[in-house]
N, CA, C, O and CB atoms as a CASP TS submission, in Angstrom:
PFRMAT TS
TARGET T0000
AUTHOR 0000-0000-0000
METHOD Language model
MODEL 1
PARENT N/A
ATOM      1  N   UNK     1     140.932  81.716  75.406  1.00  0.00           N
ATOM      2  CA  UNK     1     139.784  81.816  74.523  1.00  0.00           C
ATOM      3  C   UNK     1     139.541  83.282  74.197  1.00  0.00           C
ATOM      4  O   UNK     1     140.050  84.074  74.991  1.00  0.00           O
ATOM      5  CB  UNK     1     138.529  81.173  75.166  1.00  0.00           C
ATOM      6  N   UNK     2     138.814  83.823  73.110  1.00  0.00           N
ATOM      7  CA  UNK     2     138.887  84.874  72.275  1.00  0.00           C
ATOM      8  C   UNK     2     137.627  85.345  72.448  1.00  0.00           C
ATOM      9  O   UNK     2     136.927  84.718  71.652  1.00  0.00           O
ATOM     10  CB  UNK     2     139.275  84.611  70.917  1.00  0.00           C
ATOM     11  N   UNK     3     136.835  86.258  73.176  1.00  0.00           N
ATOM     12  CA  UNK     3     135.617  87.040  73.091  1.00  0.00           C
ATOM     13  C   UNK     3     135.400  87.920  72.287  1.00  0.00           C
ATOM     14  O   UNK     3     136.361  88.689  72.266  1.00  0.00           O
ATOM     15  CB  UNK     3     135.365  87.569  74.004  1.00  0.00           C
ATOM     16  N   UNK     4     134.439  88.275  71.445  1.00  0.00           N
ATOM     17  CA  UNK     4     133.979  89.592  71.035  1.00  0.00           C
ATOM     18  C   UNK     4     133.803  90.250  71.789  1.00  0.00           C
ATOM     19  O   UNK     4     133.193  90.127  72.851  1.00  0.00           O
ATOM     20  CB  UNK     4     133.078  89.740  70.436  1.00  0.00           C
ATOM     21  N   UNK     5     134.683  91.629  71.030  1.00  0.00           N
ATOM     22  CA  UNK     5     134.556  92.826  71.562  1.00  0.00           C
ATOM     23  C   UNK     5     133.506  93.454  70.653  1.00  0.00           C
ATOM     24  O   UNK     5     133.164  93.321  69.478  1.00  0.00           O
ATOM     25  CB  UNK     5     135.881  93.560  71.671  1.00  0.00           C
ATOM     26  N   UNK     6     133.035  94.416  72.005  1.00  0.00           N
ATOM     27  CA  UNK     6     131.863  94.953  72.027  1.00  0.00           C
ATOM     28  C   UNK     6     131.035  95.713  70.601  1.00  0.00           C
ATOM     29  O   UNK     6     129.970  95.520  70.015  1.00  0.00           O
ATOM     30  CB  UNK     6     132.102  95.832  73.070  1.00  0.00           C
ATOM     31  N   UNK     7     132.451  96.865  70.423  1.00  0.00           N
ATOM     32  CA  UNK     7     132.342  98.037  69.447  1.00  0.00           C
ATOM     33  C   UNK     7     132.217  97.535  67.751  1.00  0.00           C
ATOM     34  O   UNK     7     131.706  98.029  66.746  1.00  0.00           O
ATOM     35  CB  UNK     7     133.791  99.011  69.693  1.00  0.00           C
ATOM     36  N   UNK     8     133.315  95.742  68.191  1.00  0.00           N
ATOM     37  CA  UNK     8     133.564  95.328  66.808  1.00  0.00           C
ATOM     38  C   UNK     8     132.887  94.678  66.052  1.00  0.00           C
ATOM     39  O   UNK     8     132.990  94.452  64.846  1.00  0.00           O
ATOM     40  CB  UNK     8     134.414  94.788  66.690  1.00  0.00           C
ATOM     41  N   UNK     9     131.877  94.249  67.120  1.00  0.00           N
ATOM     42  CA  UNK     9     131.026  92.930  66.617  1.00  0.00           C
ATOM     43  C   UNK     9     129.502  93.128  67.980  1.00  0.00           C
ATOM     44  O   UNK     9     129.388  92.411  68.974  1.00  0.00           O
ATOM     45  CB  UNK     9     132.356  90.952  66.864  1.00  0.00           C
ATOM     46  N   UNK    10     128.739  94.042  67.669  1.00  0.00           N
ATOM     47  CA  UNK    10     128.118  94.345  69.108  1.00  0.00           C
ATOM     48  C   UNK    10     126.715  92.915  69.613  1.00  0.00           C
ATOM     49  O   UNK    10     126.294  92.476  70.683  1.00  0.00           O
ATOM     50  CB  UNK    10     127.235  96.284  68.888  1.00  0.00           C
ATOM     51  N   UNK    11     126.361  92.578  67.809  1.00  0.00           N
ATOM     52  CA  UNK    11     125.688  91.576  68.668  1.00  0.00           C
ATOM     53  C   UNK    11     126.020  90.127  68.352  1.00  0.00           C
ATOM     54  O   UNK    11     125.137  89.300  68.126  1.00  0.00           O
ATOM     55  CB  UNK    11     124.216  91.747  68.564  1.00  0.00           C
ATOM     56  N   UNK    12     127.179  89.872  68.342  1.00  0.00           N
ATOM     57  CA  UNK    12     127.877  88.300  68.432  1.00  0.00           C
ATOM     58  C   UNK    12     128.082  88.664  70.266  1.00  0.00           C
ATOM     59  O   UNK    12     127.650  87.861  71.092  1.00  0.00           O
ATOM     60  CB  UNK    12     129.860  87.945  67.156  1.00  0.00           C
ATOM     61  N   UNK    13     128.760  89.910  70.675  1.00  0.00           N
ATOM     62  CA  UNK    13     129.381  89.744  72.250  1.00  0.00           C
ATOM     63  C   UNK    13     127.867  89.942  72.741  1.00  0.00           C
ATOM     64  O   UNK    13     127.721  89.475  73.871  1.00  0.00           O
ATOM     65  CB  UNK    13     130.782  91.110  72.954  1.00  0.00           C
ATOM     66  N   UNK    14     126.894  90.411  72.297  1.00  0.00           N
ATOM     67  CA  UNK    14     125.523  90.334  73.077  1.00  0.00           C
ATOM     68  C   UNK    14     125.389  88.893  72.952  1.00  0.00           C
ATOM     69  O   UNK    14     126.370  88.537  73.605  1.00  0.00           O
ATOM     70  CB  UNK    14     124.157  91.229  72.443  1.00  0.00           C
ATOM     71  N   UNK    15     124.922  88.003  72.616  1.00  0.00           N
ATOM     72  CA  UNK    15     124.925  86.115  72.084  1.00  0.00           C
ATOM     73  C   UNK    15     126.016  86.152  73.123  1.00  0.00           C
ATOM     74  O   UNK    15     125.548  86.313  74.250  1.00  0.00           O
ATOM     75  CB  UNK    15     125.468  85.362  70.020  1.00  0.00           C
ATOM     76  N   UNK    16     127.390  86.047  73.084  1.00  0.00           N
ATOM     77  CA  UNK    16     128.191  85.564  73.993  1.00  0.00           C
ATOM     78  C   UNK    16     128.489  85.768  75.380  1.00  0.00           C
ATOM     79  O   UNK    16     129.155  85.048  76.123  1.00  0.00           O
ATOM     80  CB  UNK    16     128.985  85.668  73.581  1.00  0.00           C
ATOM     81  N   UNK    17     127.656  87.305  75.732  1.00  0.00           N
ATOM     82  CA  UNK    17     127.526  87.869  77.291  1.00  0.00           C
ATOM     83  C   UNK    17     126.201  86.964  77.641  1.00  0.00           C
ATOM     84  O   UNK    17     126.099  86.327  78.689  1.00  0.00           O
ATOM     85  CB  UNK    17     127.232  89.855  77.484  1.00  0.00           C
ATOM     86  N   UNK    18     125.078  87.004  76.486  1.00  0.00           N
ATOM     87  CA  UNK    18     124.012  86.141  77.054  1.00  0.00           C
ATOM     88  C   UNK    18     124.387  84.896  77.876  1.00  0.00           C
ATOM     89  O   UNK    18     123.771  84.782  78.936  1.00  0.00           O
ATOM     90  CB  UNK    18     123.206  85.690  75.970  1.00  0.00           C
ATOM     91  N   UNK    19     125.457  83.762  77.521  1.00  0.00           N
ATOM     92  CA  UNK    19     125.856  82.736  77.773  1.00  0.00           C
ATOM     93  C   UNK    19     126.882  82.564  78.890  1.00  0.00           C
ATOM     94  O   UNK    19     126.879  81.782  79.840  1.00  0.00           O
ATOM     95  CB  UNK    19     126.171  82.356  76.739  1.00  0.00           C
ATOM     96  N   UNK    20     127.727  83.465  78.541  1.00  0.00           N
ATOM     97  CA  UNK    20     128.508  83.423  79.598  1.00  0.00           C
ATOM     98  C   UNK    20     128.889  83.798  81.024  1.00  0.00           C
ATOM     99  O   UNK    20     129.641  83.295  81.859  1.00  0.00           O
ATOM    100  CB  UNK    20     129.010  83.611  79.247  1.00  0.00           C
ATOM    101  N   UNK    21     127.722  85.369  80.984  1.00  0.00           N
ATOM    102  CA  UNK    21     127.795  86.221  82.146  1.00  0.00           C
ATOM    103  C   UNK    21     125.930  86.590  82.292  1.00  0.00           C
ATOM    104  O   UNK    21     125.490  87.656  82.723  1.00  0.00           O
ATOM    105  CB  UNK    21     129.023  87.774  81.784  1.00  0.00           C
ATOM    106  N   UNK    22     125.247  85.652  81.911  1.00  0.00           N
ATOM    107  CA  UNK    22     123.936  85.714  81.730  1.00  0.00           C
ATOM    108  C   UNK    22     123.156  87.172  82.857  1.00  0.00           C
ATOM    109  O   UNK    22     122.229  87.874  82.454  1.00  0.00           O
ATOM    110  CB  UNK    22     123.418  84.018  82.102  1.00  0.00           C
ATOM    111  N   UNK    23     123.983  87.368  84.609  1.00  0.00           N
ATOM    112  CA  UNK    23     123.421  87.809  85.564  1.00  0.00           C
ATOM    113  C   UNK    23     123.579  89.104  84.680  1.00  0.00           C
ATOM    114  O   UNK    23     122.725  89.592  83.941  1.00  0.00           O
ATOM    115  CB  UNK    23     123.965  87.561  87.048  1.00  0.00           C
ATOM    116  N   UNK    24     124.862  89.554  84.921  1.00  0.00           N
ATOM    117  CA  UNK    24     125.128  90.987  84.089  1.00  0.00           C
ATOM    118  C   UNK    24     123.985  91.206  82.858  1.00  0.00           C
ATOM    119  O   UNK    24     122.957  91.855  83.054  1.00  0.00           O
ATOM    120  CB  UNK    24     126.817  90.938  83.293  1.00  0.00           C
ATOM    121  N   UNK    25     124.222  90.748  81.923  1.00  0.00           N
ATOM    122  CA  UNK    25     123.166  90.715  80.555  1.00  0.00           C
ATOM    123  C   UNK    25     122.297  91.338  81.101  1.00  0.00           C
ATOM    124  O   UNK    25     122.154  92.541  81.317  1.00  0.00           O
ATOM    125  CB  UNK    25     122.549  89.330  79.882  1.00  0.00           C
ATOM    126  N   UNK    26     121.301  89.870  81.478  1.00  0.00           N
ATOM    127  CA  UNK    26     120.025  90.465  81.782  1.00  0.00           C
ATOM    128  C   UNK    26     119.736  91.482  82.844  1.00  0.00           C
ATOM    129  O   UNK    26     118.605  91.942  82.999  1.00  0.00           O
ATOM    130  CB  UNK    26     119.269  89.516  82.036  1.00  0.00           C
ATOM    131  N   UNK    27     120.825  91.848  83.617  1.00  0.00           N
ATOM    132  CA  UNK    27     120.141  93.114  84.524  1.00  0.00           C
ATOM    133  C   UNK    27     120.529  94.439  83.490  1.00  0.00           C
ATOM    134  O   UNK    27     120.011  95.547  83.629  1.00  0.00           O
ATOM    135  CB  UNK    27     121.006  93.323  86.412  1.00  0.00           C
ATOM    136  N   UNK    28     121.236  94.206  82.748  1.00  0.00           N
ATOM    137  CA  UNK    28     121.175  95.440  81.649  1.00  0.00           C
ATOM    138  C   UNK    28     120.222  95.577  80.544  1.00  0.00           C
ATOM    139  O   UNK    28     120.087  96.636  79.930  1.00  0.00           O
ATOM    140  CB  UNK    28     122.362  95.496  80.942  1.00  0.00           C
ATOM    141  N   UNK    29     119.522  94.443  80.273  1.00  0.00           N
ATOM    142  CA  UNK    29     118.166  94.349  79.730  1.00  0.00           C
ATOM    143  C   UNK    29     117.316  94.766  80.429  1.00  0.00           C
ATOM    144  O   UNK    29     116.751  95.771  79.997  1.00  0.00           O
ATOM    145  CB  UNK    29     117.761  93.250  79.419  1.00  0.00           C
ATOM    146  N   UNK    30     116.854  94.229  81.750  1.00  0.00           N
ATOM    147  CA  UNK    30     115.821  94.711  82.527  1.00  0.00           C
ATOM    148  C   UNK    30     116.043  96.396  83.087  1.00  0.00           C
ATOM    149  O   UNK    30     115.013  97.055  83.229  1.00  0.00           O
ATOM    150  CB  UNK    30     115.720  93.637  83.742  1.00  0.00           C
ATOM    151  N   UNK    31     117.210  96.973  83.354  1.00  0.00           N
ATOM    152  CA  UNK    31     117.757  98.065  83.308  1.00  0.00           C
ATOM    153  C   UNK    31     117.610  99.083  82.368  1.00  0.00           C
ATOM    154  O   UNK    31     117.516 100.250  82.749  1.00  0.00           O
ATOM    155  CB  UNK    31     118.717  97.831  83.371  1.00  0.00           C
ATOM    156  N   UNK    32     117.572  98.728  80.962  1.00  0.00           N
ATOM    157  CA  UNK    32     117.244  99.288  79.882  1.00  0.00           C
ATOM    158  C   UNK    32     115.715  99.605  79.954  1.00  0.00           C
ATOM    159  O   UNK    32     115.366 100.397  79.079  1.00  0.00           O
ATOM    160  CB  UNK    32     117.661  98.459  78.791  1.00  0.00           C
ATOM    161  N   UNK    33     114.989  99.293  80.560  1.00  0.00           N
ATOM    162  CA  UNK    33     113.321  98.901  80.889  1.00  0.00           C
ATOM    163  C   UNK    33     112.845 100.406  81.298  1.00  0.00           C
ATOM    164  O   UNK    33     111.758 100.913  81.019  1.00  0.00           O
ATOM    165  CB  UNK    33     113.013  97.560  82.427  1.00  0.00           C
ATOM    166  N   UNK    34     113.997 101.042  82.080  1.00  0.00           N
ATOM    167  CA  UNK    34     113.477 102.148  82.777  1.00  0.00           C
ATOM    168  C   UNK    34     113.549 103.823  81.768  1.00  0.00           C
ATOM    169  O   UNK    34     112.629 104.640  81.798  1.00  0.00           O
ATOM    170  CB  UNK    34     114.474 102.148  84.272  1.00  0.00           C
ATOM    171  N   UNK    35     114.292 103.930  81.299  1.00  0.00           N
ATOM    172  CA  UNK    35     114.248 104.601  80.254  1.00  0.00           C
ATOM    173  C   UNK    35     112.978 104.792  79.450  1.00  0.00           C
ATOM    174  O   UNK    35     112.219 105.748  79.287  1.00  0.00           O
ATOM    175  CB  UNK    35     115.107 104.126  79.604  1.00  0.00           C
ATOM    176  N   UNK    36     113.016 103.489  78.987  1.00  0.00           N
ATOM    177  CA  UNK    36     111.854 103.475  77.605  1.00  0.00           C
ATOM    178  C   UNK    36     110.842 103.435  78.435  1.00  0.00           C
ATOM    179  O   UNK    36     109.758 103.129  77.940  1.00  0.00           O
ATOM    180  CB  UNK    36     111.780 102.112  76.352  1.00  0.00           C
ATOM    181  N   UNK    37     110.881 103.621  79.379  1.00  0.00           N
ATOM    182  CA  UNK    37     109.102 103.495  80.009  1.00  0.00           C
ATOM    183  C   UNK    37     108.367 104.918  80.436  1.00  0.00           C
ATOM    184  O   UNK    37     107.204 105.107  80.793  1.00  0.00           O
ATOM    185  CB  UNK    37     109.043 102.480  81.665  1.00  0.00           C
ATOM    186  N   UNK    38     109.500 105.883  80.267  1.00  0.00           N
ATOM    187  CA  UNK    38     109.063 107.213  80.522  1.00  0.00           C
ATOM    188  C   UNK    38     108.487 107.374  78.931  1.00  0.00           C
ATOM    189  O   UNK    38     107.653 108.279  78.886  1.00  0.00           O
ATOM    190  CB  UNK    38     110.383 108.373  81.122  1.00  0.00           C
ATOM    191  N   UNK    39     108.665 106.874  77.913  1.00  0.00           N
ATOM    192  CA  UNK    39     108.160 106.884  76.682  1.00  0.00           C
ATOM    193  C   UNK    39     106.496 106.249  76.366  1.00  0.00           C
ATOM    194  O   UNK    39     105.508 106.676  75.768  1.00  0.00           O
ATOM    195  CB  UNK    39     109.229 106.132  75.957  1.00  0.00           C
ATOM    196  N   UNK    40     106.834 105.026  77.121  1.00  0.00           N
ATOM    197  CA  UNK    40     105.963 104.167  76.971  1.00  0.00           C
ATOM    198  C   UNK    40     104.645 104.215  77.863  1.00  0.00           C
ATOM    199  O   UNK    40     103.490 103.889  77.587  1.00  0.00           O
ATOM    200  CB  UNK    40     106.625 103.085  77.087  1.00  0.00           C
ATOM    201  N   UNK    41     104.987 104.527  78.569  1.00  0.00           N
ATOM    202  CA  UNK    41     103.644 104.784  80.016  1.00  0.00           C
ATOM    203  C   UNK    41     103.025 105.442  79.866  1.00  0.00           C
ATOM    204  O   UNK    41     101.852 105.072  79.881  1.00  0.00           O
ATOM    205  CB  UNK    41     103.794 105.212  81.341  1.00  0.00           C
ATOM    206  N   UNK    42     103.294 106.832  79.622  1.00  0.00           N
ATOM    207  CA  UNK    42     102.058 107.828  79.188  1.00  0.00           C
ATOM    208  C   UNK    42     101.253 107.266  78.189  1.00  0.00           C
ATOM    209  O   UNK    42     100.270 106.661  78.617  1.00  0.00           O
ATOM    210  CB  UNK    42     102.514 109.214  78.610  1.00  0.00           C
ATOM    211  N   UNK    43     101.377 107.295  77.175  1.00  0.00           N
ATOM    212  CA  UNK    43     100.607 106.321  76.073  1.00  0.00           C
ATOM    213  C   UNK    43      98.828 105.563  77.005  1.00  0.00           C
ATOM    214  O   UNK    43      97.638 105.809  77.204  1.00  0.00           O
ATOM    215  CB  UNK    43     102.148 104.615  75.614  1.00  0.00           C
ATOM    216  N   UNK    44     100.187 104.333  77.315  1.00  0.00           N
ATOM    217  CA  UNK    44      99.037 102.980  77.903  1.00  0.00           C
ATOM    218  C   UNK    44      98.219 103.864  78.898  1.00  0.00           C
ATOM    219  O   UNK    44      96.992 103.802  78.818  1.00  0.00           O
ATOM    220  CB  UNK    44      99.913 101.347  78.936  1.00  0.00           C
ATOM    221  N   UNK    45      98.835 104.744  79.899  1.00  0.00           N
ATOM    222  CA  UNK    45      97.844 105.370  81.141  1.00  0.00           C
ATOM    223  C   UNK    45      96.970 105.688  80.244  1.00  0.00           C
ATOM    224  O   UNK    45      96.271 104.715  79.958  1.00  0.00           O
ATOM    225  CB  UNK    45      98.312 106.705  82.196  1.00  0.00           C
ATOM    226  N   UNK    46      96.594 107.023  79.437  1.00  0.00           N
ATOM    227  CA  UNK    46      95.671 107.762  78.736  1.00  0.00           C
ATOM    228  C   UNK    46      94.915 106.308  77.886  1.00  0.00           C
ATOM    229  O   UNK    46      93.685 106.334  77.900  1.00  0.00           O
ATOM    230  CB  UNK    46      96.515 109.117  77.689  1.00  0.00           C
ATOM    231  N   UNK    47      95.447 105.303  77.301  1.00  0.00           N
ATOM    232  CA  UNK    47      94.941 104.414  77.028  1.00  0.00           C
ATOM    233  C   UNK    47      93.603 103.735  77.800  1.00  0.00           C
ATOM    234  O   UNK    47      92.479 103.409  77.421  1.00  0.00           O
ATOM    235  CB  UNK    47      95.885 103.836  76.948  1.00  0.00           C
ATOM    236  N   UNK    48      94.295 103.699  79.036  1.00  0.00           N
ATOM    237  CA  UNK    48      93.046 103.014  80.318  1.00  0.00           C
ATOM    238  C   UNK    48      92.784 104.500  81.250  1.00  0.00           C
ATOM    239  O   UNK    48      93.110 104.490  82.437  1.00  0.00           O
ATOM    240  CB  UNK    48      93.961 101.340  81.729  1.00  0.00           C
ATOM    241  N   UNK    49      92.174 105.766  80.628  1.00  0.00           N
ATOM    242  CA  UNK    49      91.748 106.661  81.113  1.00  0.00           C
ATOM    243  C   UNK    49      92.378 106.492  82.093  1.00  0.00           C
ATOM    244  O   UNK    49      91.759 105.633  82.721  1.00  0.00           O
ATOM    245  CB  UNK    49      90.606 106.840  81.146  1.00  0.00           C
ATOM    246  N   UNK    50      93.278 106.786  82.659  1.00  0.00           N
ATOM    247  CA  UNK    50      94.582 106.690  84.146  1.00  0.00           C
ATOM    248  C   UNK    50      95.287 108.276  83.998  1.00  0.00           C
ATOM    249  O   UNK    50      96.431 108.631  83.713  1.00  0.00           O
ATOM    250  CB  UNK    50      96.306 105.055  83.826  1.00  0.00           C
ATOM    251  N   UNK    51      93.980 109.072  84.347  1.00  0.00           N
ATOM    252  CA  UNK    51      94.929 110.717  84.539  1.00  0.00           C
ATOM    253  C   UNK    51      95.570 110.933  85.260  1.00  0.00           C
ATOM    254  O   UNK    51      96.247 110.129  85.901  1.00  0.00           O
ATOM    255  CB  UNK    51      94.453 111.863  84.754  1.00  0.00           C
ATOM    256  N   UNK    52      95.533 112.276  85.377  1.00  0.00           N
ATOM    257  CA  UNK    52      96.771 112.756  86.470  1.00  0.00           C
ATOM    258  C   UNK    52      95.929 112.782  87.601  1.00  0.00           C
ATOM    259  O   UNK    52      94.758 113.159  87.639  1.00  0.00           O
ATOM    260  CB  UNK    52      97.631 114.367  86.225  1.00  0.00           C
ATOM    261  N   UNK    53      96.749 112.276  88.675  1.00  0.00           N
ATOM    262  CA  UNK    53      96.751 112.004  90.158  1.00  0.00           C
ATOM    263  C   UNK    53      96.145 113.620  90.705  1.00  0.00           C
ATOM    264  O   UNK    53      96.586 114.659  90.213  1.00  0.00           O
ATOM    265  CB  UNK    53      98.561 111.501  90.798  1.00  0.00           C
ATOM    266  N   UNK    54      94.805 113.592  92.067  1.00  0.00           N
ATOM    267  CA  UNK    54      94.479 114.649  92.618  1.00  0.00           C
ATOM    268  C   UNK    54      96.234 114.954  93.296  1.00  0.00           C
ATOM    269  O   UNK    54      97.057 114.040  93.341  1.00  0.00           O
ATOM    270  CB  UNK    54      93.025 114.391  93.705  1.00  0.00           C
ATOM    271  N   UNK    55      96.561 116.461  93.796  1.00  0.00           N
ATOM    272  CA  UNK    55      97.276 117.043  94.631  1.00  0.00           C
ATOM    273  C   UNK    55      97.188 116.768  95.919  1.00  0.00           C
ATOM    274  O   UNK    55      96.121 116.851  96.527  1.00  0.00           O
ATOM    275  CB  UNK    55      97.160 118.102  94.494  1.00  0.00           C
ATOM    276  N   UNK    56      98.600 116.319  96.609  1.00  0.00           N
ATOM    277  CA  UNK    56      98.340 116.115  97.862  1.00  0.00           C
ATOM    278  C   UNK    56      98.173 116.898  98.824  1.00  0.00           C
ATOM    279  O   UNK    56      99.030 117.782  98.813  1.00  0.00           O
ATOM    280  CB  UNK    56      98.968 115.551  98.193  1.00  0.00           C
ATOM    281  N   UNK    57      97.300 116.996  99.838  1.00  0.00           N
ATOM    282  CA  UNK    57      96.868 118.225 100.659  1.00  0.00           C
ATOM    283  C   UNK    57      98.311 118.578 101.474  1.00  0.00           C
ATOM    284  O   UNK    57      99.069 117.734 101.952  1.00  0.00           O
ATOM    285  CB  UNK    57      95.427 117.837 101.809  1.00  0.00           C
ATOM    286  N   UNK    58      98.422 119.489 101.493  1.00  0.00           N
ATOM    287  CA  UNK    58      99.970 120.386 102.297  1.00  0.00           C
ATOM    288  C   UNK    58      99.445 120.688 103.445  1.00  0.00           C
ATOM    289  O   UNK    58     100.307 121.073 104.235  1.00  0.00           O
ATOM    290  CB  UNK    58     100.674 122.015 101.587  1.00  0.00           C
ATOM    291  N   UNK    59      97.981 120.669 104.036  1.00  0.00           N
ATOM    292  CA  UNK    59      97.792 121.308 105.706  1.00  0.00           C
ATOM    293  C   UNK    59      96.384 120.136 105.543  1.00  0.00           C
ATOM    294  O   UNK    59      95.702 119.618 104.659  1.00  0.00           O
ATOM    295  CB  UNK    59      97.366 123.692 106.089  1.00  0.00           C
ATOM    296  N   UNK    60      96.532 120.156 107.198  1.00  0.00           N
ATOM    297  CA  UNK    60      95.473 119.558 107.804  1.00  0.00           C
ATOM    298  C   UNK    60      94.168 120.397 107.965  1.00  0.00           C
ATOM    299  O   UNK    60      94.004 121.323 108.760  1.00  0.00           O
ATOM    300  CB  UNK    60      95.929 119.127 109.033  1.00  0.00           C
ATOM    301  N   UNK    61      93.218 119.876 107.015  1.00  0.00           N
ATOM    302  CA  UNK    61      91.964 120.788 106.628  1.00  0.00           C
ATOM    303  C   UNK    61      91.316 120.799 108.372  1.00  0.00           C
ATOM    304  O   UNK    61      91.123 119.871 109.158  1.00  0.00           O
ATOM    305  CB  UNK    61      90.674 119.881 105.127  1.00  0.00           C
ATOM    306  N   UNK    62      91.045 122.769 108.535  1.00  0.00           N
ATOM    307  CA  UNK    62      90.723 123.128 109.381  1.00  0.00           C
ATOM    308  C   UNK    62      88.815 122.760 109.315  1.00  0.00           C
ATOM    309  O   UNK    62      87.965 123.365 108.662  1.00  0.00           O
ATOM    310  CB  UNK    62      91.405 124.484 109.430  1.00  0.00           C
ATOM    311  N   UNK    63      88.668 121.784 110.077  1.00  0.00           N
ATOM    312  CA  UNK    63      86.730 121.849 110.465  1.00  0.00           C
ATOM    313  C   UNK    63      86.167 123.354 110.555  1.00  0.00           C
ATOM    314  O   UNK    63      86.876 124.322 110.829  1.00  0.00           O
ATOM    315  CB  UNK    63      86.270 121.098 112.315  1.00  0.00           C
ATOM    316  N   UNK    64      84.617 123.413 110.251  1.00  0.00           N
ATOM    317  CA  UNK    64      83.918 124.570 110.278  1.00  0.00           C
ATOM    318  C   UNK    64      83.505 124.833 111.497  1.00  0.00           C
ATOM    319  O   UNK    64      83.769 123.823 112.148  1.00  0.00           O
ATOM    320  CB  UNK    64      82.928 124.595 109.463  1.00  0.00           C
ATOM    321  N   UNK    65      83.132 125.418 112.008  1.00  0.00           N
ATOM    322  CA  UNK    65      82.608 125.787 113.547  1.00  0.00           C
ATOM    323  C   UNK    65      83.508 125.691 114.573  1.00  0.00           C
ATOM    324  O   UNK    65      84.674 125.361 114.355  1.00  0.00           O
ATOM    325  CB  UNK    65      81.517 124.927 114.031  1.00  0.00           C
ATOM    326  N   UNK    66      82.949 126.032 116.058  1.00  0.00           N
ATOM    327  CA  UNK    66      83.609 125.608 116.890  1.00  0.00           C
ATOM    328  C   UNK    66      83.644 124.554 117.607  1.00  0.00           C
ATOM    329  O   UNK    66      82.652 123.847 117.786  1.00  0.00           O
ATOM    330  CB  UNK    66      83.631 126.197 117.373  1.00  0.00           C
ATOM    331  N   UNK    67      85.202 124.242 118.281  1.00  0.00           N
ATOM    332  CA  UNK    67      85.483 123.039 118.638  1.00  0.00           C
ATOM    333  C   UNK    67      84.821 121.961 119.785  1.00  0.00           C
ATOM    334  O   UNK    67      85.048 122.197 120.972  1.00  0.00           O
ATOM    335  CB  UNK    67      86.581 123.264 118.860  1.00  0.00           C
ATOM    336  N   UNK    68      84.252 121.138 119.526  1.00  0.00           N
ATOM    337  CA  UNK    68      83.925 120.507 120.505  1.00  0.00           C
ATOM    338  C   UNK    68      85.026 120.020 121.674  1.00  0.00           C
ATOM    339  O   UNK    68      86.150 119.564 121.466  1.00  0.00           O
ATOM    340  CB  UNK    68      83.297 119.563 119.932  1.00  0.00           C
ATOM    341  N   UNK    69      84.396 120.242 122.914  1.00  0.00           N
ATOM    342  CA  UNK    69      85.552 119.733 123.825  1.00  0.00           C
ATOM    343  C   UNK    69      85.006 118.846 124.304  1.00  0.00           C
ATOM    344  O   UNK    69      83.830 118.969 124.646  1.00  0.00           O
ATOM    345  CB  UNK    69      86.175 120.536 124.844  1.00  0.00           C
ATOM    346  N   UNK    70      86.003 117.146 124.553  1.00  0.00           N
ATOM    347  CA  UNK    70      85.269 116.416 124.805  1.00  0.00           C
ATOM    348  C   UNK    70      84.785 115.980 126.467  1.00  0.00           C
ATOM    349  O   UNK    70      85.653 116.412 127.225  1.00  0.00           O
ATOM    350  CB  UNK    70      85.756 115.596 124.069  1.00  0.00           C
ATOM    351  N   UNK    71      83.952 115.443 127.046  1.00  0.00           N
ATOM    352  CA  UNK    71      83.952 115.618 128.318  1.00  0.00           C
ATOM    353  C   UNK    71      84.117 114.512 129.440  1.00  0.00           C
ATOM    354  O   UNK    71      84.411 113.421 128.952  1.00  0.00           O
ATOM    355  CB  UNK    71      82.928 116.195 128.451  1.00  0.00           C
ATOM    356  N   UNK    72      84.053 114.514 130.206  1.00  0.00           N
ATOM    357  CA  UNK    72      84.226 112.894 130.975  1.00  0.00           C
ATOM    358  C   UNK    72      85.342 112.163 130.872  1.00  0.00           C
ATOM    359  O   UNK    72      85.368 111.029 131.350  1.00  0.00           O
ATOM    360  CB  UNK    72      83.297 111.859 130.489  1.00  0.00           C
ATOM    361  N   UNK    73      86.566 112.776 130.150  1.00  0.00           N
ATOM    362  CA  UNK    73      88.180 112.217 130.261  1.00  0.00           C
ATOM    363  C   UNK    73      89.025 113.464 130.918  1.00  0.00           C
ATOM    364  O   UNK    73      90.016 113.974 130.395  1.00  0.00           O
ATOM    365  CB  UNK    73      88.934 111.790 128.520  1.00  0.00           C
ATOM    366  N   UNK    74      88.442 113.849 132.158  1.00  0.00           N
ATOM    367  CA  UNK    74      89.495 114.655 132.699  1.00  0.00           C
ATOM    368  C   UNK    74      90.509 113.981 133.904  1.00  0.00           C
ATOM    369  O   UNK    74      90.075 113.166 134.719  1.00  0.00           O
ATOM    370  CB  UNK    74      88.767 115.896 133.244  1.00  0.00           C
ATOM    371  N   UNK    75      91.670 114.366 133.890  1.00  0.00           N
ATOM    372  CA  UNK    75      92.282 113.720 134.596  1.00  0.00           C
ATOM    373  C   UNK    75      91.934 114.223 136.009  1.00  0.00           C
ATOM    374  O   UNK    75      92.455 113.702 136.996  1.00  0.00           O
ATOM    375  CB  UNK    75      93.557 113.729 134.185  1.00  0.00           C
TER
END
């Protein structure tokens, strides 16, 4: 049996990969998803007021004063 090739005929072998090798296809559809979404996402975020994320703290914020020591757990 005779498949379309890709280059020659691109969406008869898209129709015929749909049918025949359906797993492949669609993970190159859903695959294709990731690309266009670096396009697409910014958009919708600013859409639903969804800014940019606070910075994550790099050190463990030092308390004011001095340290309490606690008492009655000494070995």
């Amino acid at each position: 049996m005779s498949y379309p090739q890709f280059f020659q005929q691109p969406f008869r072998y898209l129709r015929w990969a749909s049918h025949e090798k359906p797993a492949i296809f669609y993970s190159f559809v859903i695959a294709s998803g990731g690309p266009l979404s670096l396009v697409i996402a910014p958009p919708i975020r600013r859409y639903f007021n969804d800014g940019p994320r606070e910075k994550i703290p790099m050190t463990y914020p030092i308390p004011p004063g001095p340290r309490k020591i606690p008492e009655g757990y000494d070995d």
